[in-house]
N, C-alpha and C positions, 0 to 999 in steps of 0.2 A: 717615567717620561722618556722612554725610548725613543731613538728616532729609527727611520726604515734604511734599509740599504740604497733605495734611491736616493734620499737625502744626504741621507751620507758621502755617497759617491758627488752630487751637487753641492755639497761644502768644499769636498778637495779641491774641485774645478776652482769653484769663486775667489778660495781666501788667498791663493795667491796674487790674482789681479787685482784685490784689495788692499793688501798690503802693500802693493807698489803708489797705491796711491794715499797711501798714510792710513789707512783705514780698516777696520774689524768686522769680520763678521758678526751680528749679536744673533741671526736665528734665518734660518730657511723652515720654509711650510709649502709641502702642496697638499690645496685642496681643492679637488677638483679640478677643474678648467687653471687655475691659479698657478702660478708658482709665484711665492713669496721672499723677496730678499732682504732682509733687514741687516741696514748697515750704520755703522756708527766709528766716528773719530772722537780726538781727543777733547776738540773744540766745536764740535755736533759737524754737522754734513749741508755744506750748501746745496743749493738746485744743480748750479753748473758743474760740480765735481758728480752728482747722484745721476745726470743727465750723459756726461763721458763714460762713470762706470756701469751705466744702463746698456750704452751702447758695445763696451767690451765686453761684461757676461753675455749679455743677447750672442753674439759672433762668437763666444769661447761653446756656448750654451748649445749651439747650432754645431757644430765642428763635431761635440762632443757627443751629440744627439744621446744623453742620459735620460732622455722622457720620450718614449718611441709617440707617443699621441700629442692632437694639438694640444699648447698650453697656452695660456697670456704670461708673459714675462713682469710685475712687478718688484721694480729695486725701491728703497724708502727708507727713509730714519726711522727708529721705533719712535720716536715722537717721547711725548714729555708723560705720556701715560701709556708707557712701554709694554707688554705682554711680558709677563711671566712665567715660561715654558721650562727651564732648566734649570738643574740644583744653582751653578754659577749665578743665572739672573736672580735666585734669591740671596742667594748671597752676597750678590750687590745691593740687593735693596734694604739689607740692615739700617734699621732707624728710619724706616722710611714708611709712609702708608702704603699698605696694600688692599685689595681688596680680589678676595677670593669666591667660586666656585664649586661646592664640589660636586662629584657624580651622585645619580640618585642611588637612594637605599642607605648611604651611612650615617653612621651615628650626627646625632646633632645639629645643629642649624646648617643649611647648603649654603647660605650665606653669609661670608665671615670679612668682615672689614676691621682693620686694626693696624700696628704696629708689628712691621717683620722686625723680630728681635733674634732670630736665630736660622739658621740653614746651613741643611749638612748634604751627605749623597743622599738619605733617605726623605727626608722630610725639611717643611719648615716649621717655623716657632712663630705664632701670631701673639700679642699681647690687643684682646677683647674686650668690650666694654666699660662701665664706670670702673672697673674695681680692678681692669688692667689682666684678668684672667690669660694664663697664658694657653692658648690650644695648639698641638701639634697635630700636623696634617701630613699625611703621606703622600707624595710627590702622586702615584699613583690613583689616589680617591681625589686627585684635582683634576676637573674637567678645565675652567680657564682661573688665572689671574692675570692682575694687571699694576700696578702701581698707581696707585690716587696723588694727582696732582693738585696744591690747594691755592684754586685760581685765586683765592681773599675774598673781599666783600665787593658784591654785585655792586652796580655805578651807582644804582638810585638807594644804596642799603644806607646811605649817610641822610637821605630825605624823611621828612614827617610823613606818615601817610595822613589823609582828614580819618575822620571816625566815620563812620555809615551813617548815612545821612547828613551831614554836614557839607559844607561848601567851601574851596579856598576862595578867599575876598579876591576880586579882580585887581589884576597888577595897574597901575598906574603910569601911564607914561610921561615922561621926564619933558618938558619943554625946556627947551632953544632957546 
């Protein structure tokens, strides 16, 4: 999961103006028309601080002109079901669910959801289905992951449903 020399050169620009506002780079992306800034603090990222450091990358971004063609400039939190791009993001997400990708043609299911139980420079370590199987994947034969957030039980998962064909009795209203 290499990044490109543009990128690269658009981290050094950002992570200082980040830093002065308490805050971490977790991942740049361009793609296409895009440039992507994902940022993150200690205690997540409001609008109003995402909104000042939008406007100083934009103006460091312009000065420094690292993307010769138009781009769209988006800054953003990775949000609670974060992109997993780098050995580090997995290896933040120990003990956590993920849910992987991979490129076509290799071995076994391209779709793996599980438990990240492991991450090095090469690879991760999923723990897979009932039996907890553990699979290692190389950074490389992953096209996306992400981290699975577990929103709980739906509002109406606590109601009865009727059966098919059946009827709920009409409610009754209360007199006065």
């Amino acid at each position: 999961m290499a990044t490109s020399p543009k990128v690269d050169h658009i981290e050094q620009l950002v992570t200082p103006l980040l830093v002065a506002h308490g805050l971490s780079l977790y991942d740049v992306e361009l793609a296409g028309p895009a440039l992507r800034v994902l940022v993150d603090g200690p205690h997540g990222v409001d609008l109003g601080v995402l909104s000042q450091v939008s406007t100083e990358l934009s103006t460091a971004l312009d000065r420094a002109d690292p993307i010769p063609d138009r781009y769209t400039l988006e800054v953003s939190s990775p949000g609670l079901e974060r992109p997993l791009r780098r050995p580090w993001h997995f290896a933040a997400a120990v003990g956590r669910r993920a849910r992987l990708k991979t490129r076509p043609g290799q071995a076994g299911e391209r779709r793996i959801e599980g438990e990240v139980v492991g991450a090095d420079d090469d690879a991760v370590t999923v723990a897979v289905g009932p039996d907890l199987e553990q699979r290692r994947v190389p950074y490389d034969q992953i096209e996306r992951a992400q981290v699975v957030f577990d929103w709980g039980p739906s509002a109406d998962s606590g109601r009865s449903k009727p059966k098919p064909g059946t009827r709920r009795p009409a409610r009754k209203a209360n007199a006065t």
